[in-house]
ZAGU-437147 format. One line per 8 residues: number of its first residue (from 1); for each residue x, y, z of C-alpha. Coordinates in steps of 0.1 Angstrom, whole numbers, always signed. Example, Ala and Ser with C-alpha at 12.3 -4.5 7.8 and 13.67 -1.06 7.14 Angstrom:
2
1 = +123,-45,+78 ~ +137,-11,+71;
# end
This chain:
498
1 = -23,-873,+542 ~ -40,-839,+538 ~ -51,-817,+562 ~ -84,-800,+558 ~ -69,-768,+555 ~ -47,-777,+529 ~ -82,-782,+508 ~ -104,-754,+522;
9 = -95,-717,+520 ~ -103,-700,+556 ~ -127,-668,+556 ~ -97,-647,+563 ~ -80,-654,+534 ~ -111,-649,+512 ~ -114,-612,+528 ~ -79,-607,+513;
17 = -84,-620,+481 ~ -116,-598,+477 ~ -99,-567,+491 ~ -66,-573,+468 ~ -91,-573,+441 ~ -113,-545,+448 ~ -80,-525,+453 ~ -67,-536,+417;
25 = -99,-524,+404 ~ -97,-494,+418 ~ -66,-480,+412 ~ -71,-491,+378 ~ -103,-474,+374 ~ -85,-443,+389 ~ -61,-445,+362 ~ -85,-450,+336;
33 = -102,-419,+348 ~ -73,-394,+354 ~ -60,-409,+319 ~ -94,-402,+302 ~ -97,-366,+323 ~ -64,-356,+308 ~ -74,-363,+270 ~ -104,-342,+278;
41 = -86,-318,+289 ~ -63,-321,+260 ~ -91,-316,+236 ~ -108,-288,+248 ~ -70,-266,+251 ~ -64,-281,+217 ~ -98,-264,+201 ~ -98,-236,+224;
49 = -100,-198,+202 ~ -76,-187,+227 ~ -47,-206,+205 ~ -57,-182,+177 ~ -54,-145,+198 ~ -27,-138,+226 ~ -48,-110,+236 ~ -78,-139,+248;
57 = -52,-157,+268 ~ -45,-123,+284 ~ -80,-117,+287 ~ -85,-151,+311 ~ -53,-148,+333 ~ -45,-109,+339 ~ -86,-92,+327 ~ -97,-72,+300;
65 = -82,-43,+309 ~ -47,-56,+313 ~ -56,-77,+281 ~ -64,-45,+265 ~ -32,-34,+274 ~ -10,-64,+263 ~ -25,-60,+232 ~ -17,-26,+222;
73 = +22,-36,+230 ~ +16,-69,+214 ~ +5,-44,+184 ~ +36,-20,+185 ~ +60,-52,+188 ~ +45,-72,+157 ~ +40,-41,+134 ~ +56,-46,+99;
81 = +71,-80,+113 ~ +73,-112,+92 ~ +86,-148,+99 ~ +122,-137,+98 ~ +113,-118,+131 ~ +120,-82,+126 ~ +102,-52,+106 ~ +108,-46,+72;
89 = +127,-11,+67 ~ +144,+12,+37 ~ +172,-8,+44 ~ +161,-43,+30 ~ +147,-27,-2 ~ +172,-27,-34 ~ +159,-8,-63 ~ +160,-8,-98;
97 = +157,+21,-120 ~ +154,+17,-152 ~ +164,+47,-174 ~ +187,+56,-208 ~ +218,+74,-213 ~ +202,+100,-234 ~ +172,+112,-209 ~ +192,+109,-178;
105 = +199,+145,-181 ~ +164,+151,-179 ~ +149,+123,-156 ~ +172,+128,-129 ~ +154,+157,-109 ~ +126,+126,-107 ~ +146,+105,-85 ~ +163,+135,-70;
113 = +130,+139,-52 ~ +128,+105,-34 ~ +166,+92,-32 ~ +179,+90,-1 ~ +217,+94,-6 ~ +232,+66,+23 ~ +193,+49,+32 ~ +180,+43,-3;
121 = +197,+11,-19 ~ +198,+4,-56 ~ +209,+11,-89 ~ +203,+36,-122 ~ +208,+6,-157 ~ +219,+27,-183 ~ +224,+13,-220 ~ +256,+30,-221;
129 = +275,+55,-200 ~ +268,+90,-200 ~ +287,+117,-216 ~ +286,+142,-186 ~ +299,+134,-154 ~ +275,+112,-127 ~ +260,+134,-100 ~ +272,+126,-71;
137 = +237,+129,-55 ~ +220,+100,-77 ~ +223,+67,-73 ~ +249,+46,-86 ~ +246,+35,-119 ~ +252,+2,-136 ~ +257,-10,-176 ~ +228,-35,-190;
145 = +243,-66,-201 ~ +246,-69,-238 ~ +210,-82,-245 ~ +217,-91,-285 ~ +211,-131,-283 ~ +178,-125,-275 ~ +148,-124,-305 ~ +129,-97,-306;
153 = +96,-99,-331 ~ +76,-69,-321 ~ +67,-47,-352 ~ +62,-19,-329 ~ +83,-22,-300 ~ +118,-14,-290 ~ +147,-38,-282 ~ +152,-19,-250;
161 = +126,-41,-234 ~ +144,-71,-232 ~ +174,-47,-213 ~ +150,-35,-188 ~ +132,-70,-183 ~ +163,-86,-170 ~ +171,-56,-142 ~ +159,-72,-113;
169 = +179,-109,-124 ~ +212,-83,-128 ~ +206,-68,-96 ~ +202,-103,-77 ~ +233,-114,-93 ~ +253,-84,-77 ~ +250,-111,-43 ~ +239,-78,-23;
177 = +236,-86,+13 ~ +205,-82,+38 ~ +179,-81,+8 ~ +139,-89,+11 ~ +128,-66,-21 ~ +137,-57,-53 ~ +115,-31,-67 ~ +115,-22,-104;
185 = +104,+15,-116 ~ +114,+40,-144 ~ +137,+72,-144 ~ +104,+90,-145 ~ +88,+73,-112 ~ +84,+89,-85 ~ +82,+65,-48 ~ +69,+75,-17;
193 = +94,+51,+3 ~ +80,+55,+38 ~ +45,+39,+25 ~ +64,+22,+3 ~ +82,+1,+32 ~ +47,+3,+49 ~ +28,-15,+18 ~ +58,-42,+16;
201 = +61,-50,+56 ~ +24,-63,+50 ~ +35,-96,+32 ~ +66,-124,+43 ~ +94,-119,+19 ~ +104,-153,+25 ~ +77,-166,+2 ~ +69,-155,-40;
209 = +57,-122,-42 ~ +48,-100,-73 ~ +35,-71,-59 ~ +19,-38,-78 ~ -11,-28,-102 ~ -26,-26,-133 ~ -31,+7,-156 ~ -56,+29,-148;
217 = -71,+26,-189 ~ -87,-2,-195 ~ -75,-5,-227 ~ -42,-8,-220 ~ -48,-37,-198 ~ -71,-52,-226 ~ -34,-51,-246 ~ -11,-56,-225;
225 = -32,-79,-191 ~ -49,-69,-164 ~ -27,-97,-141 ~ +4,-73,-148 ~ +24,-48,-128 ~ +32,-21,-151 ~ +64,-11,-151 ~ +64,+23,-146;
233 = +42,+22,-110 ~ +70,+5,-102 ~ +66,-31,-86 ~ +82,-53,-61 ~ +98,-93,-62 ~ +101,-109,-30 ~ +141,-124,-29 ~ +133,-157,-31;
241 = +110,-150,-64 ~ +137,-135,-76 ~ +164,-160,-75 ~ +138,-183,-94 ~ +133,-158,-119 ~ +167,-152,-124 ~ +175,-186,-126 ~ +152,-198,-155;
249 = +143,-162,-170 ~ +172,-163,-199 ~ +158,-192,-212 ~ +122,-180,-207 ~ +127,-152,-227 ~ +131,-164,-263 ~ +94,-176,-257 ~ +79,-147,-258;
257 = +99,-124,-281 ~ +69,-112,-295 ~ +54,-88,-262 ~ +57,-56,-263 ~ +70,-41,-232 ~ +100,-51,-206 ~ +72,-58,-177 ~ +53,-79,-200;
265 = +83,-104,-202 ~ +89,-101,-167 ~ +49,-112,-162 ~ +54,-136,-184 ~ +80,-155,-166 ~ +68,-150,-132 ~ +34,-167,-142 ~ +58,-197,-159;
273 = +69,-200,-120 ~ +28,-203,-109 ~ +31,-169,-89 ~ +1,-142,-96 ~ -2,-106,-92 ~ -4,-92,-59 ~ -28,-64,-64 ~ -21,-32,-40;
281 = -36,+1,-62 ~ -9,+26,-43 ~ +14,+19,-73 ~ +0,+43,-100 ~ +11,+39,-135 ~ -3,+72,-144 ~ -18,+59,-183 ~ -35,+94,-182;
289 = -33,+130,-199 ~ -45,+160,-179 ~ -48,+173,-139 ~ -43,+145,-116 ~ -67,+163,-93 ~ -96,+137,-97 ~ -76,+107,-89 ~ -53,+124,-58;
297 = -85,+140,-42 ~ -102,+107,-43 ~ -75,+81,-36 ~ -82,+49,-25 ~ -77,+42,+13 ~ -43,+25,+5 ~ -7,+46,+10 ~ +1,+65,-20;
305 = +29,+45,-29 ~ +44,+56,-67 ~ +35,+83,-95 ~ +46,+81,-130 ~ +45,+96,-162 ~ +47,+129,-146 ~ +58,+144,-176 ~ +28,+144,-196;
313 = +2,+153,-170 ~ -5,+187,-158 ~ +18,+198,-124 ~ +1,+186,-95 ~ -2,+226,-80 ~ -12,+253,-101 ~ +10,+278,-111 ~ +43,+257,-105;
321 = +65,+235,-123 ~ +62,+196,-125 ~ +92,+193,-105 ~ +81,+225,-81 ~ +47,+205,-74 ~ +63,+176,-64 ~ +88,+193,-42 ~ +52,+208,-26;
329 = +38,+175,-23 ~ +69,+164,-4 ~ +61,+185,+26 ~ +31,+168,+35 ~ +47,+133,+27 ~ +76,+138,+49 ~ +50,+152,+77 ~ +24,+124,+73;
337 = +34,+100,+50 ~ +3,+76,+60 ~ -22,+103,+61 ~ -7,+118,+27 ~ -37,+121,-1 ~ -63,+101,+22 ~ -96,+113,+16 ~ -121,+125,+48;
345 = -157,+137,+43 ~ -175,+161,+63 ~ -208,+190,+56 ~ -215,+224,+63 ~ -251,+218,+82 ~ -261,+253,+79 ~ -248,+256,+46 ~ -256,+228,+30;
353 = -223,+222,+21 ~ -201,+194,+15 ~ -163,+189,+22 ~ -140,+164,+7 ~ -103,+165,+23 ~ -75,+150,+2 ~ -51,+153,+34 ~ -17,+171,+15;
361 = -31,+177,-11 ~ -66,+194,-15 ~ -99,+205,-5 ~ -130,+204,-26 ~ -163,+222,-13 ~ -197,+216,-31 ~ -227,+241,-25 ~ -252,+208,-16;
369 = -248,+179,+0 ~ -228,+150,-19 ~ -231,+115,-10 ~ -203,+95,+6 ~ -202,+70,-21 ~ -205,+93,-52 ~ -171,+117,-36 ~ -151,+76,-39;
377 = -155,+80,-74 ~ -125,+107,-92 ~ -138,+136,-107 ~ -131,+133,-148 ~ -100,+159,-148 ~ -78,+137,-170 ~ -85,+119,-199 ~ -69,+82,-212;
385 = -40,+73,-222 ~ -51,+66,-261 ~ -78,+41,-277 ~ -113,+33,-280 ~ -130,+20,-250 ~ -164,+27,-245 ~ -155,+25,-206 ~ -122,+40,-204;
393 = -111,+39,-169 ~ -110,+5,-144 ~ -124,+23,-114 ~ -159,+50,-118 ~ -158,+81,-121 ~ -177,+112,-121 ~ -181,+137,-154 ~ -174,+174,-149;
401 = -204,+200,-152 ~ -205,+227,-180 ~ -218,+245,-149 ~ -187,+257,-131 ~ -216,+261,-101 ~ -219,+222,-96 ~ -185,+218,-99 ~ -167,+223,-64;
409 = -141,+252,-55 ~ -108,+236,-49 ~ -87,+245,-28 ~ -48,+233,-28 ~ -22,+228,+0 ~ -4,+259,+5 ~ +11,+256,+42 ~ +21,+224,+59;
417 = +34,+234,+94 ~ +53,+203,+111 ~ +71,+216,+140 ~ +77,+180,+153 ~ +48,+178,+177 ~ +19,+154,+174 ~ -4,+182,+162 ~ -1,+194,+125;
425 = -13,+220,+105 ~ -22,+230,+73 ~ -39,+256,+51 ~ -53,+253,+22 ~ -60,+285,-10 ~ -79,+292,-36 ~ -57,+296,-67 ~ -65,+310,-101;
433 = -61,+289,-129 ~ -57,+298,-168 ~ -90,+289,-182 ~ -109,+278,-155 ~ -148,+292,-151 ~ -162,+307,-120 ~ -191,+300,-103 ~ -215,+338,-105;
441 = -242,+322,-81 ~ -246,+355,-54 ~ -257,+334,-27 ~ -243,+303,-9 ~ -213,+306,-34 ~ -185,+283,-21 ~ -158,+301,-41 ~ -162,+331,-13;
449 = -142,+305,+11 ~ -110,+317,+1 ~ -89,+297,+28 ~ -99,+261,+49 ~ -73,+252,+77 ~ -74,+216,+92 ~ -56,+204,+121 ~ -50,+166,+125;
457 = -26,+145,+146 ~ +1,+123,+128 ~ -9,+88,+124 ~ +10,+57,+123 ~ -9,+32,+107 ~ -8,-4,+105 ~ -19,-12,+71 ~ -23,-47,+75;
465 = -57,-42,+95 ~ -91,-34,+81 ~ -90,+1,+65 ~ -113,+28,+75 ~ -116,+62,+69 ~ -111,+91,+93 ~ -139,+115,+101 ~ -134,+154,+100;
473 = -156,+181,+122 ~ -162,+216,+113 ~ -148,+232,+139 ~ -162,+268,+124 ~ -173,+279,+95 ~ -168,+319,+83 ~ -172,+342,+55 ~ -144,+336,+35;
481 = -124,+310,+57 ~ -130,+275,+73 ~ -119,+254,+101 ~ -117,+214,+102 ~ -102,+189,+121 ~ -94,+154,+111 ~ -99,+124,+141 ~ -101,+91,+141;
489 = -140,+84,+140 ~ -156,+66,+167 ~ -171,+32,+175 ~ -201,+30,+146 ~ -198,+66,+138 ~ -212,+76,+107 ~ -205,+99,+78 ~ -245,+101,+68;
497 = -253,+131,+57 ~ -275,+162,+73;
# end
C-alpha cells in the first residue's frame, strides 16, 4: 500500500527543484554571455587598424610620444629589409657586364669609376680573351658560351645579341652563393651602387622582379617597347626570376630570332614567364647627343642610379674630359649619394630671381621668377638619339632661348668639402664655355653671381616612402656671390613663389 508521500511531492522538495533549475539557467546564461562577450571581443581586435601599424599599438599602451619614439627605431630597424629579414647590401648584388674583347681597352676606365675591388661582385663576358694582360683592378672576366645554335634573322643587327642576352642565365649557373640580384649593364655604364642598393632594398627578392627603364626617345621605345629595360641603363632580375629564366630561356630564344637587341630577347622571355617591367627612371639609358645638363639639373626625385652612352654626349663639367667629369661627379656621390643630382627650388625676393639646385652637380639662376612646375621639365640641351618623332622625348621639356638673357647662368660643382661631419659643403662657379652667348643686360644680370655656396646636411633616405622635395633658403645674397642652404621643408611648407 502507498503512502501519501510516496504520491505527493512536499513543498520542500519543490523549492529544490525550482532552485536546481534557476541555477542551471543561470550558469548557462553566464556561459552564453562570457562566450558571446569574447567573440565580440574577438571581432573588434580582429578589425582593429592597430593590426595594420605597430606605431598605433604603441600609441594605446606607452602614448604618443613614446609611440613617436618606437617608431623612428621601428624605422631604422626595417629600412631596406625584405621577408628574408635583413637589408639588402653591395654584397647580395652580382653583376653583369657586358663588353667585347676589342673595346675593353677603351671601356675599362668606365667601370674603373664604380668597381669596388673586394665589395663589388660580378663579372666582365668577353667574346674572346684579350690580347693584353687583365688589369688586376677590373673585375674578373668570363668567356660567352658559344652562342652559334641559335638563329639569328635580323637584317640589321649583330649576332652579339644573343651572347649578351644569355649573361644573366651564365652568371646564375656559376651557383654563386648569398645572391638576391643580378644586374645587367654595358662596359660603357656607369652605376651609382650606393642608390643602386638603395632602389633594389625597396622590393622582396624572393618574388619575380624585372627592374629598370625605358629610353628616354620615344622613338626608340616605339621600335624597340616601351615595357623594356634597355640594356645599357643597366637593369636588375630578382634570383628567383632568374632561375626561371634560365631554365626555359635556350628554348625561348629561337622564337624570336628576329629582335634586334640582346635586352629585347631577354624582355621577351621574361614576359613568356607573365613578369612586367618594373619601372624606376634612376636607370638612364642616355639615347641622347649633346650636354646632359637639362636632364641632371632636373632629375626626377628618384636616386640617380646608372648613366650610359657616355661617350657620345658632351662631359658632364666643362672644360674636362668624359672620364675627368665623372671622377668630379664622384665626390659628391661618395658624400651624398641620396642627395646626389636632387633638385631644390628657392627665389631671390629682392631680386626677382629664381634658383634651381641640382645638389652635386649645378646651379641654375633665372633673372624672374620661374614656376615650380615649368623648372621639373629639362632644359632642351641634348638632342635624340636619331628618327622622326614629332614629340621626341617621353618626359616635357623646355626649349632654349635665342636670348642667352632668358636663359639661366649656370653654375657647376667646383668644391665638395666632406670632412666626415653631418654638415657639407659645396661651391659652385661660373665656367666659360666654347660657344656659349652671354647675357649683356646691365642691370639685374645674374651672370655677375660668379660663385653660390650651399650648405646641407647628409641625408639618409628611405626611398620606399612618399618622395618629397627639400626646400632651400637664401641665407644671403651679394654682388657677385650667393649663399643657400638645403633643409628638409616643414609640415605644408610651400615652394610658391614671391
Amino acid at each position: 500500500m502507498q503512502r501519501k508521500g510516496d504520491l505527493e511531492e512536499s513543498p520542500r522538495a519543490r523549492t529544490n527543484v525550482f532552485e536546481m533549475l534557476r541555477q542551471l539557467c543561470w550558469k548557462g546564461s553566464g556561459a552564453v554571455a562570457l562566450g558571446w562577450g569574447f567573440y565580440v571581443l574577438f571581432l573588434v581586435l580582429s578589425t582593429h587598424p592597430c593590426w595594420e601599424s605597430s606605431d598605433c599599438w604603441a600609441a594605446l599602451f606607452i602614448g604618443s610620444q613614446g609611440a613617436t619614439k618606437f617608431a623612428a627605431t621601428q624605422t631604422i630597424r626595417s629600412s631596406g629589409k625584405t621577408s628574408s629579414g635583413s637589408a639588402t647590401g653591395l654584397e647580395h648584388i652580382v653583376f653583369g657586364i657586358a663588353a667585347s674583347a676589342d673595346k675593353w681597352k677603351w671601356r675599362k676606365e668606365y667601370i674603373d669609376l664604380w668597381w669596388k675591388q673586394g665589395k663589388n661582385r660580378g663579372f666582365v663576358w668577353l667574346d674572346r680573351e684579350t690580347s693584353e694582360p687583365w688589369p688586376v683592378n677590373s673585375p674578373p672576366f668570363k668567356i660567352s658560351e658559344d652562342t652559334s645554335r641559335f638563329k639569328f634573322t635580323h637584317p640589321n643587327g649583330y649576332r652579339s645579341a644573343i651572347r649578351i642576352s644569355r649573361i644573366v642565365s651564365e652568371t646564375f649557373r656559376l651557383g654563386l652563393p648569398d645572391v638576391r640580384w643580378f644586374v645587367m649593364g654595358d662596359d660603357d655604364t656607369v652605376f651609382f651602387t650606393e642608390n643602386l642598393v638603395k632602389v633594389l632594398g625597396k622590393y622582396d627578392h624572393n618574388q619575380y622582379y624585372y627592374i629598370g627603364s625605358n629610353s628616354e626617345c620615344a622613338e626608340q621605345n616605339m621600335v624597340h617597347s616601351f615595357s623594356m629595360a634597355y640594356g645599357g641603363g643597366g637593369f636588375a632580375i630578382s634570383y628567383p626570376l632568374a632561375k626561371a629564366l634560365a631554365r626555359i630561356q635556350d628554348e625561348c630564344l629561337d622564337r624570336y630570332s628576329s629582335l634586334y637587341g640582346s635586352d629585347q630577347r631577354v624582355h621577351a622571355c621574361l614576359a613568356e614567364l607573365g613578369v612586367p617591367l618594373t619601372k624606376e627612371p634612376g636607370f638612364h639609358q642616355v639615347d641622347l647627343h649633346g650636354k646632359l645638363l637639362g636632364i641632371l639639373a632636373a632629375h626626377p626625385l628618384t636616386p640617380l642610379v646608372s648613366l650610359h652612352h657616355l661617350d657620345v654626349v658632351a662631359p658632364l663639367f666643362p672644360n674636362m674630359s668624359r672620364v675627368e667629369a665623372l671622377q668630379h661627379l664622384m665626390k659628391a656621390v661618395k658624400a651624398d649619394p641620396d642627395r646626389v643630382v636632387q633638385q631644390s627650388m628657392c627665389y631671390d625676393r629682392r631680386r626677382n630671381w629664381t634658383l634651381s639646385v641640382s645638389w652635386g652637380y649645378s646651379v641654375q639662376i633665372y633673372g624672374r621668377i620661374m614656376l615650380p612646375r615649368l623648372l621639373e621639365y629639362p632644359l632642351e640641351t641634348f638632342k635624340f638619339w636619331m628618327g622622326w618623332a614629332r614629340f621626341p622625348f617621353v618626359f616635357n621639356t623646355r626649349p632654349l632661348s635665342q636670348d642667352p638673357c632668358q636663359n639661366p647662368s649656370v653654375l657647376y660643382m667646383e668644391t665638395m668639402n666632406d670632412s666626415g661631419s653631418p654638415e657639407i659643403f659645396s661651391s659652385y662657379t661660373r665656367q666659360a664655355e666654347v660657344g656659349e652667348k652671354s647675357c649683356n643686360a646691365t642691370v639685374n644680370n645674374p651672370e655677375e653671381i660668379k660663385r653660390v655656396r650651399i650648405v646641407s646636411h647628409k641625408i639618409i633616405v628611405d626611398w620606399r616612402q612618399a618622395p618629397r622635395r627639400q626646400c632651400c633658403d637664401l641665407v644671403s645674397s651679394g654682388k657677385s656671390d650667393i649663399e643657400i642652404s638645403i633643409r628638409n621643408c616643414r609640415e605644408g611648407e610651400s615652394m610658391s613663389p614671391p
